[in-house]
N, CA, C and O atoms as a GROMACS GRO file, in nm:
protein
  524
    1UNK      N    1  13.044   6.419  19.719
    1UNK     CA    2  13.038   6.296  19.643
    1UNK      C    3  12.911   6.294  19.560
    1UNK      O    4  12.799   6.332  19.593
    2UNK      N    5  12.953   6.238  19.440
    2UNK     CA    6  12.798   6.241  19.309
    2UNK      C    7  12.752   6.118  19.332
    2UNK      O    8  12.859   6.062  19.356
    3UNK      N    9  12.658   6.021  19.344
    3UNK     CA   10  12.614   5.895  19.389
    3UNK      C   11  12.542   5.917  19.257
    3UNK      O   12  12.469   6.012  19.228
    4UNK      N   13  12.575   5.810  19.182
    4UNK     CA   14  12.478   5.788  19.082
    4UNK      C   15  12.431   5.618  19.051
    4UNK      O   16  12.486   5.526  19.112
    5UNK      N   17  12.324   5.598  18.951
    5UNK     CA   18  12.280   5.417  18.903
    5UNK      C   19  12.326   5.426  18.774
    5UNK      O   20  12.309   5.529  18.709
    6UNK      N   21  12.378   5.338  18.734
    6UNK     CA   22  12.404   5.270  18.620
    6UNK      C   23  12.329   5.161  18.621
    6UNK      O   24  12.297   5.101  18.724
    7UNK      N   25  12.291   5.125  18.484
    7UNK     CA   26  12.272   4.993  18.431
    7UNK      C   27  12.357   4.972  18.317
    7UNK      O   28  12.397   5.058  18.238
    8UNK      N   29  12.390   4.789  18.318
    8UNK     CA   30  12.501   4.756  18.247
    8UNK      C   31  12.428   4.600  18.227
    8UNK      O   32  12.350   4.558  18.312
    9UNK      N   33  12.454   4.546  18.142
    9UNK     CA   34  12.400   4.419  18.104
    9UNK      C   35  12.346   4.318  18.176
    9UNK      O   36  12.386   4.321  18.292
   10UNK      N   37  12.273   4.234  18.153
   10UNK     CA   38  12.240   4.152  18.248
   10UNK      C   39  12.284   4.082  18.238
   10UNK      O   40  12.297   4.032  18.126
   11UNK      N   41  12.337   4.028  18.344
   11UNK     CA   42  12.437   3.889  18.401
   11UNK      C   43  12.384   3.776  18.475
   11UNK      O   44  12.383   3.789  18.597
   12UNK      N   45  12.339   3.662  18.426
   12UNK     CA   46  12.272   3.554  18.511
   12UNK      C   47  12.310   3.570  18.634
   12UNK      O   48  12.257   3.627  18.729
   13UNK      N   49  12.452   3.488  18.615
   13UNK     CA   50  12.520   3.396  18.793
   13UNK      C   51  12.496   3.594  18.881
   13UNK      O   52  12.440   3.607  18.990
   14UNK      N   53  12.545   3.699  18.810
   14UNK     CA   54  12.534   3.773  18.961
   14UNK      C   55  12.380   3.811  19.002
   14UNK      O   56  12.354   3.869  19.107
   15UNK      N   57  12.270   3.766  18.896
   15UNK     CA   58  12.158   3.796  18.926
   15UNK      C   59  12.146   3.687  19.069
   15UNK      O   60  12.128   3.701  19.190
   16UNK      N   61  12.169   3.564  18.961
   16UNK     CA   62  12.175   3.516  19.074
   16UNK      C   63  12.207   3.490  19.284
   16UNK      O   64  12.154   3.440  19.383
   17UNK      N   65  12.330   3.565  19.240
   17UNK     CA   66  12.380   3.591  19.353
   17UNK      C   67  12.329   3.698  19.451
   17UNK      O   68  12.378   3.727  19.560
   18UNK      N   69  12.217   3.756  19.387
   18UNK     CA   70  12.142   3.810  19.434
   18UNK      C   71  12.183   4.004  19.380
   18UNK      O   72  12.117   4.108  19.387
   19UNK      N   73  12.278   3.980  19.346
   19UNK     CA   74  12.310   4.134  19.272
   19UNK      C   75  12.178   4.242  19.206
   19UNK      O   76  12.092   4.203  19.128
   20UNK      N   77  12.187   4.358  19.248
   20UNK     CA   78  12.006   4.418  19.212
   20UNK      C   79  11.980   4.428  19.065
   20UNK      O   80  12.082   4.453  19.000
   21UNK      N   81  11.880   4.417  19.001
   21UNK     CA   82  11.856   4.399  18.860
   21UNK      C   83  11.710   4.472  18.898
   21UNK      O   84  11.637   4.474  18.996
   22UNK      N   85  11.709   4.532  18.758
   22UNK     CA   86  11.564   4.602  18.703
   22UNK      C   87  11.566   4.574  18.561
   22UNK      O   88  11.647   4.517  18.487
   23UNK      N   89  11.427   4.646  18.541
   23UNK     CA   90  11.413   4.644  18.367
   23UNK      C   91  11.425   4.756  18.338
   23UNK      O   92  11.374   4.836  18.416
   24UNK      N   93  11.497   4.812  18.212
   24UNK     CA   94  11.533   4.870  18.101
   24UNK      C   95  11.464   5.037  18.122
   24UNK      O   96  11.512   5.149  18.107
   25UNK      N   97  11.356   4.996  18.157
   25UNK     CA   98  11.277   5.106  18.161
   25UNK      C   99  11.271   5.169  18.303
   25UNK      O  100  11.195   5.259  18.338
   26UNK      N  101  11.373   5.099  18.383
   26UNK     CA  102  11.365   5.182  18.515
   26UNK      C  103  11.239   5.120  18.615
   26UNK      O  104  11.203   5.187  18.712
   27UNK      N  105  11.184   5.004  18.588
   27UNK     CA  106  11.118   4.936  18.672
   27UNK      C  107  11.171   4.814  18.739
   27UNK      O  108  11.217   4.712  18.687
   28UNK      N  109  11.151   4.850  18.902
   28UNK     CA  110  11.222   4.711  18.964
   28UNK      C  111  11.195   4.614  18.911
   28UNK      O  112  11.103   4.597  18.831
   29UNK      N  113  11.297   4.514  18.960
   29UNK     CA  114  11.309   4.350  18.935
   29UNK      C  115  11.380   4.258  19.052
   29UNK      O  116  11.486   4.278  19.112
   30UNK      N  117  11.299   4.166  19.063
   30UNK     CA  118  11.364   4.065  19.146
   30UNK      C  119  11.439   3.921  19.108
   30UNK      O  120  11.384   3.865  19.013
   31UNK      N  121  11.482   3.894  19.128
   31UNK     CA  122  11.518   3.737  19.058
   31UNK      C  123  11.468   3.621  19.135
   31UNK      O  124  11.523   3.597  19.243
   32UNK      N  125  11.401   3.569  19.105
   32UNK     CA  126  11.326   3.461  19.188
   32UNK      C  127  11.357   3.318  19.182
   32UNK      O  128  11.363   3.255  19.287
   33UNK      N  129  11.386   3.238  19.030
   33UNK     CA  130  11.393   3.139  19.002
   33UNK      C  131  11.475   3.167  18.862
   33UNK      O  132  11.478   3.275  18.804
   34UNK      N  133  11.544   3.039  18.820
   34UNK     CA  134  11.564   3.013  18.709
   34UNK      C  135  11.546   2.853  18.633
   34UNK      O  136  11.648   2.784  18.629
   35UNK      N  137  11.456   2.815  18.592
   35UNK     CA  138  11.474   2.703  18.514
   35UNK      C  139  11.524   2.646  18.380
   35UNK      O  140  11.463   2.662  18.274
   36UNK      N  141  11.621   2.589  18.390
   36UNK     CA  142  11.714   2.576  18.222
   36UNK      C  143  11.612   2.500  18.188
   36UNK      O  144  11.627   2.489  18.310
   37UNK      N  145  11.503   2.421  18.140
   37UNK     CA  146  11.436   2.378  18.055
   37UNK      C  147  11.321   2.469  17.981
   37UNK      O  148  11.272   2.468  17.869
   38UNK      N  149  11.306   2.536  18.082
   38UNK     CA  150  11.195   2.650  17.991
   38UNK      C  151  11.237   2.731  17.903
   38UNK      O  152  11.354   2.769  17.912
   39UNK      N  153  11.144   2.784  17.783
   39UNK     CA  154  11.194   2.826  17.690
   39UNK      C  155  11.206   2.975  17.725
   39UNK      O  156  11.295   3.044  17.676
   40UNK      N  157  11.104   3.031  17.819
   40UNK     CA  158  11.176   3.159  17.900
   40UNK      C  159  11.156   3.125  18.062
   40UNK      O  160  11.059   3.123  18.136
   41UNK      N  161  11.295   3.100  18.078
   41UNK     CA  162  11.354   3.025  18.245
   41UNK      C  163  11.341   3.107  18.332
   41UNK      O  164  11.288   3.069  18.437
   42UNK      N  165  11.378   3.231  18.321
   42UNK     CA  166  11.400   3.377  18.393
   42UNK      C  167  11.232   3.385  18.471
   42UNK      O  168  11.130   3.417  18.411
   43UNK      N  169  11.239   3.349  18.610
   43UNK     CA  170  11.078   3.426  18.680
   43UNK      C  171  11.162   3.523  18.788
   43UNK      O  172  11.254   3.517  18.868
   44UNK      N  173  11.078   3.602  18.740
   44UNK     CA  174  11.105   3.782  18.812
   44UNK      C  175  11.005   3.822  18.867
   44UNK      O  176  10.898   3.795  18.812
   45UNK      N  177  11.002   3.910  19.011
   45UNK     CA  178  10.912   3.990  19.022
   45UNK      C  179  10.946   4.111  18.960
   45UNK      O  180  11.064   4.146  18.952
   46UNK      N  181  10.864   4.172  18.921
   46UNK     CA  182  10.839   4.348  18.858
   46UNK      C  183  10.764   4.414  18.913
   46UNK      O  184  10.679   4.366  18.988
   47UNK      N  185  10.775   4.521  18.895
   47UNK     CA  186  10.694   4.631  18.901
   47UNK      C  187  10.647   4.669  19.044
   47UNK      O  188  10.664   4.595  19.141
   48UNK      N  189  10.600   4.764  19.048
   48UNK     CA  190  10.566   4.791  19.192
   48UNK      C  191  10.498   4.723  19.304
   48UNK      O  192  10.506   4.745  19.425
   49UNK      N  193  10.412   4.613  19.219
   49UNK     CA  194  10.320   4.506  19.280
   49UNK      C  195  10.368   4.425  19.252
   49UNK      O  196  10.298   4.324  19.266
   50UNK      N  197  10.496   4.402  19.201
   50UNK     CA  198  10.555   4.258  19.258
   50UNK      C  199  10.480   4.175  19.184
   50UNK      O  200  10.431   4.077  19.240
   51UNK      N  201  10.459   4.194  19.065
   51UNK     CA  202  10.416   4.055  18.962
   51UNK      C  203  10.518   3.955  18.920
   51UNK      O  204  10.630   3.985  18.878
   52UNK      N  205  10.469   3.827  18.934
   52UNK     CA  206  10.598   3.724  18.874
   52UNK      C  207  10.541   3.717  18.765
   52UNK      O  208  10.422   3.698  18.742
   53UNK      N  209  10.658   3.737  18.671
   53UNK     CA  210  10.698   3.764  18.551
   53UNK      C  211  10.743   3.637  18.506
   53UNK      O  212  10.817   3.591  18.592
   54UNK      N  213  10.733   3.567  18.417
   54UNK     CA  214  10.830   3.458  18.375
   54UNK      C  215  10.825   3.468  18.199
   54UNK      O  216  10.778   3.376  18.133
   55UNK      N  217  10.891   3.618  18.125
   55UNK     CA  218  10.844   3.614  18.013
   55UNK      C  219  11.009   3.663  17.977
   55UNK      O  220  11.030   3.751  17.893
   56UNK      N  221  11.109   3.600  18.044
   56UNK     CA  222  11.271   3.654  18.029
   56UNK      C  223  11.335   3.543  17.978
   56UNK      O  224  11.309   3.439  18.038
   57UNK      N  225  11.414   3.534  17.881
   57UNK     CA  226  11.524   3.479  17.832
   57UNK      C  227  11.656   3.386  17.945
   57UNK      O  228  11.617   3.353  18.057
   58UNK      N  229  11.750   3.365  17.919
   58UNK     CA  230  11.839   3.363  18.024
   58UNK      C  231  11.963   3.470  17.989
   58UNK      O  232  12.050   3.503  18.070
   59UNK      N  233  11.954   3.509  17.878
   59UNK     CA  234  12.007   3.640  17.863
   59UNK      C  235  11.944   3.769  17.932
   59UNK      O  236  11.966   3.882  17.888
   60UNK      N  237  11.880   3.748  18.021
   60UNK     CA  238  11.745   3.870  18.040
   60UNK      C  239  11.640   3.945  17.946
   60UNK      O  240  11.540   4.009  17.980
   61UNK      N  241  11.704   3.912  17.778
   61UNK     CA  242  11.562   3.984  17.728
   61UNK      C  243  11.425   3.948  17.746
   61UNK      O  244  11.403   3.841  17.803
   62UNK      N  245  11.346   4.005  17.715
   62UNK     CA  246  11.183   4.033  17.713
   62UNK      C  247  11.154   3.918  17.619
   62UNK      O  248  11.248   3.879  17.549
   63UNK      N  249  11.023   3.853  17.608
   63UNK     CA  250  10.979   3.831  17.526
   63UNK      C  251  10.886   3.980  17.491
   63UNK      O  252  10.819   3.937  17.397
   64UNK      N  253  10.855   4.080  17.504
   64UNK     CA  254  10.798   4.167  17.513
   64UNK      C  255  10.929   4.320  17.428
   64UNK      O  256  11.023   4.298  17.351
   65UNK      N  257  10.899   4.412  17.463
   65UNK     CA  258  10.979   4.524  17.353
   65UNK      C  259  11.099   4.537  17.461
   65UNK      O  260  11.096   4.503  17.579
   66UNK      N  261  11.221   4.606  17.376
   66UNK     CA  262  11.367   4.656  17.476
   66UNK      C  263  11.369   4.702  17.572
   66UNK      O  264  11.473   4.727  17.634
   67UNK      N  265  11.193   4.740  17.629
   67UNK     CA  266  11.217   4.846  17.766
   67UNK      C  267  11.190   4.746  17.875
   67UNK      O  268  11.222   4.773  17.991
   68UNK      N  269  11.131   4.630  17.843
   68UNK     CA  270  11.127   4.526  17.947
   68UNK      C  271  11.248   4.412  17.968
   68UNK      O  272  11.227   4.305  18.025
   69UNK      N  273  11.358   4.444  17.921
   69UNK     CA  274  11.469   4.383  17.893
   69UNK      C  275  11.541   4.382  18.059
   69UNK      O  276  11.512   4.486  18.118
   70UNK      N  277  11.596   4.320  18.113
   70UNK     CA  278  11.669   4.274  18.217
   70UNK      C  279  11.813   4.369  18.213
   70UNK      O  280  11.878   4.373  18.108
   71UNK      N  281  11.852   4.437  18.321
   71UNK     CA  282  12.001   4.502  18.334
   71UNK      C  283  12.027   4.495  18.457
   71UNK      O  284  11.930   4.492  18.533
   72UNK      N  285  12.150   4.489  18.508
   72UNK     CA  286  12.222   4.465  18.631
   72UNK      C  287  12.234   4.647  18.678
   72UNK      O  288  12.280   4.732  18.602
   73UNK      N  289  12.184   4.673  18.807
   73UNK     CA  290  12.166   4.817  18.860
   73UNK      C  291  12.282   4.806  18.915
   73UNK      O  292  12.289   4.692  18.961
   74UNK      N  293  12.424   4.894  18.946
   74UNK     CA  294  12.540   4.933  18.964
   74UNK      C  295  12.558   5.073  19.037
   74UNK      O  296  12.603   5.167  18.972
   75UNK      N  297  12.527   5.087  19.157
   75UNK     CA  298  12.566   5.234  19.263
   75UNK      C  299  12.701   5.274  19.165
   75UNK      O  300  12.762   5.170  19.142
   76UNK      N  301  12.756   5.372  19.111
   76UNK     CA  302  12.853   5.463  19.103
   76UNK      C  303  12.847   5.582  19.191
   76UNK      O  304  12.748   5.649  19.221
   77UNK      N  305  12.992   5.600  19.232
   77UNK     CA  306  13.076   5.747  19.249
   77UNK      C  307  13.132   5.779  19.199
   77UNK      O  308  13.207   5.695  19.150
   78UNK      N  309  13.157   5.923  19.158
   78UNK     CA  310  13.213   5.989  19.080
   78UNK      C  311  13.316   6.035  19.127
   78UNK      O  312  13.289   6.146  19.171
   79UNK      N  313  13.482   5.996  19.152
   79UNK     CA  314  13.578   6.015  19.198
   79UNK      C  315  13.681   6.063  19.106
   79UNK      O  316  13.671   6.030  18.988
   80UNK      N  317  13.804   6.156  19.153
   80UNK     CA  318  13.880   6.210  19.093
   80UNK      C  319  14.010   6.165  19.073
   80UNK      O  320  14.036   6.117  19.184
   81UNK      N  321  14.130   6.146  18.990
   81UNK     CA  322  14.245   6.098  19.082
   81UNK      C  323  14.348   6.177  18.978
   81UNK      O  324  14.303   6.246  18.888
   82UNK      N  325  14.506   6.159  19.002
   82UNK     CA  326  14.597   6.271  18.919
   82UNK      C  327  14.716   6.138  18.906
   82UNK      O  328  14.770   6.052  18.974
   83UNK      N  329  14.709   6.201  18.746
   83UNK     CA  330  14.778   6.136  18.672
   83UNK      C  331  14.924   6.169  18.644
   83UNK      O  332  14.957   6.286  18.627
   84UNK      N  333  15.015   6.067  18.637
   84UNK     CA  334  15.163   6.100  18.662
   84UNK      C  335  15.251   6.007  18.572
   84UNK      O  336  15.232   5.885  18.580
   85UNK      N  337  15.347   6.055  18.485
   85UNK     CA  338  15.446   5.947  18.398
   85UNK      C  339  15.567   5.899  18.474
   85UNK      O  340  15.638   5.985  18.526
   86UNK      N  341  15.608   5.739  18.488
   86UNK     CA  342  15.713   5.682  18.574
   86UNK      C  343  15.852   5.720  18.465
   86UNK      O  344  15.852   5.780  18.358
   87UNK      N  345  15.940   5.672  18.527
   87UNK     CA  346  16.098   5.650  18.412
   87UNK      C  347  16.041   5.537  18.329
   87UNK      O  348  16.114   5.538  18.230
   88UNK      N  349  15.940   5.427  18.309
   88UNK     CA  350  15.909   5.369  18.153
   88UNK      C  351  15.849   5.416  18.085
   88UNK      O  352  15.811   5.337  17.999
   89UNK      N  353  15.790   5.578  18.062
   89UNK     CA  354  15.732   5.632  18.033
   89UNK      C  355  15.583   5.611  17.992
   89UNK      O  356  15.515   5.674  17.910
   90UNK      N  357  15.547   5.495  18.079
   90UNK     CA  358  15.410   5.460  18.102
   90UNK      C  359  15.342   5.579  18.220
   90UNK      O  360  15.409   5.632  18.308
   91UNK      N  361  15.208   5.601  18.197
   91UNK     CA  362  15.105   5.674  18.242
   91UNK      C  363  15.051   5.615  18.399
   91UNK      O  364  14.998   5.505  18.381
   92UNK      N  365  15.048   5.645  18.515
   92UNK     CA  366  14.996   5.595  18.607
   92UNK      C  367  14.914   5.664  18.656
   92UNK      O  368  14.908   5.781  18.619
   93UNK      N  369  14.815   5.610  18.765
   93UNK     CA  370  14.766   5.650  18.829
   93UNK      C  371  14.811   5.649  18.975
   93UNK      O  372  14.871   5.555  19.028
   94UNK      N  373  14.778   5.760  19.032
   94UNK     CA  374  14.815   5.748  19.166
   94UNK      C  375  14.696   5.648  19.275
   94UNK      O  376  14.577   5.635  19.246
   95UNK      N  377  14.758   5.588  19.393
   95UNK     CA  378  14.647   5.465  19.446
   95UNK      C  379  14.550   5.563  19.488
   95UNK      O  380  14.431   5.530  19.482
   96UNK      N  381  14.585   5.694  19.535
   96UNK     CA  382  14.449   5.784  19.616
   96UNK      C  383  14.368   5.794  19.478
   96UNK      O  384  14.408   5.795  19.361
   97UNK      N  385  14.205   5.803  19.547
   97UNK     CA  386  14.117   5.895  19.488
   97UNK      C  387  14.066   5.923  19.513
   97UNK      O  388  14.003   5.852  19.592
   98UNK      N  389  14.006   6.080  19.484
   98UNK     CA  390  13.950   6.202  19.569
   98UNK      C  391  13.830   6.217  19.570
   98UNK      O  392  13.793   6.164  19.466
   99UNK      N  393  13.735   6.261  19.627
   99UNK     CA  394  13.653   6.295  19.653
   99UNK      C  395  13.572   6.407  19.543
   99UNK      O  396  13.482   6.389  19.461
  100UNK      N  397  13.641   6.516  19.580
  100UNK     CA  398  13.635   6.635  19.494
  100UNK      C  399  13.748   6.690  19.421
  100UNK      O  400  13.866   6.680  19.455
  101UNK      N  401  13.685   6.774  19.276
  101UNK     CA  402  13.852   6.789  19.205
  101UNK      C  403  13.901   6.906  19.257
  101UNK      O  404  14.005   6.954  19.211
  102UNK      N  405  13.840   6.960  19.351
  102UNK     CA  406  13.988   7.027  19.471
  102UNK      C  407  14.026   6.993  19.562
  102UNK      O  408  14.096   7.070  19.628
  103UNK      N  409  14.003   6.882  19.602
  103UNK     CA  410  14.109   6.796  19.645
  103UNK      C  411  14.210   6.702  19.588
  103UNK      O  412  14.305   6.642  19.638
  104UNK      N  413  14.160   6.706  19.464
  104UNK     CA  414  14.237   6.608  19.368
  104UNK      C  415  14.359   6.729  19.322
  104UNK      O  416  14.475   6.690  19.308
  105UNK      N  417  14.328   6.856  19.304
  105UNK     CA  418  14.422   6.950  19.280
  105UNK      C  419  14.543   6.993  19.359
  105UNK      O  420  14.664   6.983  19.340
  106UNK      N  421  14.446   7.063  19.483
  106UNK     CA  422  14.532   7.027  19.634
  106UNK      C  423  14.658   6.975  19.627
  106UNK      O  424  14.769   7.027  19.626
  107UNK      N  425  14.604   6.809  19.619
  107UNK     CA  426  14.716   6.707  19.624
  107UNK      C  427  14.813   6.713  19.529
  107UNK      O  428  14.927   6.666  19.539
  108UNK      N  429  14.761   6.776  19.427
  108UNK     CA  430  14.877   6.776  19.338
  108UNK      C  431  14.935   6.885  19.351
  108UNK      O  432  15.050   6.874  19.308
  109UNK      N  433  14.916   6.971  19.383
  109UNK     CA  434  15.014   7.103  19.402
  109UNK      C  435  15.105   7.073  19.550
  109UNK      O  436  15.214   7.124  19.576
  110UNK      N  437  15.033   6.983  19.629
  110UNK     CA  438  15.140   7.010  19.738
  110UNK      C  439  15.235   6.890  19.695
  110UNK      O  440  15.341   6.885  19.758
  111UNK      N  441  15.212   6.779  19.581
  111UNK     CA  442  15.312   6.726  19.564
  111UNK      C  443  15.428   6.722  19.516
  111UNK      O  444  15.527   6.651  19.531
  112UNK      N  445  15.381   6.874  19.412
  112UNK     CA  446  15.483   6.969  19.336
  112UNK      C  447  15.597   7.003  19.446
  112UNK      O  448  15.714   6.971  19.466
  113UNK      N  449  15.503   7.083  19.502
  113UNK     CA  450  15.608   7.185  19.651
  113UNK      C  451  15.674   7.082  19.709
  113UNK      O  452  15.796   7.094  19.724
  114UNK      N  453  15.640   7.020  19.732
  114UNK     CA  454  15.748   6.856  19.796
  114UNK      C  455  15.846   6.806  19.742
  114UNK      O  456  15.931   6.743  19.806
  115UNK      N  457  15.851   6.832  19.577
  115UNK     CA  458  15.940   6.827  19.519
  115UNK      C  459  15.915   6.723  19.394
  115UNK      O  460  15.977   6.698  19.291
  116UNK      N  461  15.793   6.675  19.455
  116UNK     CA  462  15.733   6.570  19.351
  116UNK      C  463  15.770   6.619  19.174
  116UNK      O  464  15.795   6.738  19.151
  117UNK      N  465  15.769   6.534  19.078
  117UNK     CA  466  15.777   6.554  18.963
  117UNK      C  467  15.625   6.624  18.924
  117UNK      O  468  15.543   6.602  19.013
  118UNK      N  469  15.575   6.701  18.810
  118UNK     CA  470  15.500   6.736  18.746
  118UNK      C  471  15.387   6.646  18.722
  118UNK      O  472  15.430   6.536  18.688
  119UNK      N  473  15.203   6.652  18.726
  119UNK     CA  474  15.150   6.542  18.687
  119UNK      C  475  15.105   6.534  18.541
  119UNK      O  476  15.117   6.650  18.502
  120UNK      N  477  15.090   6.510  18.508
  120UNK     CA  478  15.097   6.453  18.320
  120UNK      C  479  14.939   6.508  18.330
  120UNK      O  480  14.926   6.581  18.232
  121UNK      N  481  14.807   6.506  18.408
  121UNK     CA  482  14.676   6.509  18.428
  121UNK      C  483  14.664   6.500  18.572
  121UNK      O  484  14.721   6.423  18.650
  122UNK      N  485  14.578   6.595  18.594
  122UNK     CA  486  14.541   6.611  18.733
  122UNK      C  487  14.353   6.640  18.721
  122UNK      O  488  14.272   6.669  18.633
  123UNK      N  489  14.351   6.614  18.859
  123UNK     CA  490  14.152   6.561  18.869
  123UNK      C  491  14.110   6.504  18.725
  123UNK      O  492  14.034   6.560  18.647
  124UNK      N  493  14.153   6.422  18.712
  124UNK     CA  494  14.050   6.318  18.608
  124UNK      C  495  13.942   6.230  18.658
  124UNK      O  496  13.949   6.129  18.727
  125UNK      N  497  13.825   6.301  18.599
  125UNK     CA  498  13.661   6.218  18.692
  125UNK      C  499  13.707   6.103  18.636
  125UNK      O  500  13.771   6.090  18.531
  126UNK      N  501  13.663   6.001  18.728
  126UNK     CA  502  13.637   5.892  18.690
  126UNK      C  503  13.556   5.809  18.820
  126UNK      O  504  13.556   5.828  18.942
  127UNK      N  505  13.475   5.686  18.712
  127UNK     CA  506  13.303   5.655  18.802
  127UNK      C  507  13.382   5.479  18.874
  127UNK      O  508  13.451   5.397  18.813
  128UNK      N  509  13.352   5.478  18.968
  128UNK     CA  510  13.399   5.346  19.066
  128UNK      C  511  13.275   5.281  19.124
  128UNK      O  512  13.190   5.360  19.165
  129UNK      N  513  13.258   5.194  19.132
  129UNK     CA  514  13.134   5.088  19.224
  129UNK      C  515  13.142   5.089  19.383
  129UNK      O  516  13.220   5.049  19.469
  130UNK      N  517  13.033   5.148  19.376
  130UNK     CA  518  13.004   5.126  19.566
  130UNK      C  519  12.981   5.029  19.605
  130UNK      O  520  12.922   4.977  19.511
  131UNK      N  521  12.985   4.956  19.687
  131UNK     CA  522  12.990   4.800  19.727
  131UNK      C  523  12.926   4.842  19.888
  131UNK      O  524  12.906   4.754  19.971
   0.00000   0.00000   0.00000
């Protein structure tokens, strides 16, 4: 299994909810408070020493440059799965997904020998959220 981080936009309510957030530049972030009357509401701790920050938007940008900008941190895996056409000649996916793309292959060859129909795509990476 490939374990990788993404960052993807920053999202108030899941900051809120406590969902992990950093800045832009790959420096932690905490979410601490939010006040809708301030003109930057957003107080964060940062950085390694845990400074409260209160220089964020409620969009998460910076008052400061793009690398201090707010993003929601996202665990990915890198999983495989094999692709197959029904009688509407729509594209599916099968519900398994694999681990590795020889196991994603595997499965498709023994589904051949079984008698299974042909897969349209077999081991197609694709990245899923660890929870």
């Amino acid at each position: 299994m490939d374990n990788a981080t993404k960052y993807l936009p920053f999202n108030l309510d899941a900051a809120r909810d406590g969902a992990p957030i950093a800045m832009a530049n790959g420096q932690t972030a905490e979410f601490v408070a939010f006040c809708e009357r301030a003109i930057f509401p957003l107080v964060v701790l940062t950085g390694p020493n845990n400074v409260i920050d209160a220089s964020f938007r409620a969009d998460g940008t910076s008052a400061g440059s793009d690398d201090f900008n707010l993003v929601m941190v996202v665990s990915v895996e890198n999983r495989y799965v094999n692709l197959f056409s029904v009688s509407d000649g729509a594209v599916h996916g099968v519900a398994e997904h694999y681990a590795t793309e020889a196991q994603a292959i595997k499965e498709a060859s023994d589904w051949v020998d079984k008698g299974g129909t042909p897969m349209l795509a077999i081991a197609v990476p694709v990245e899923v959220r660890v929870k």
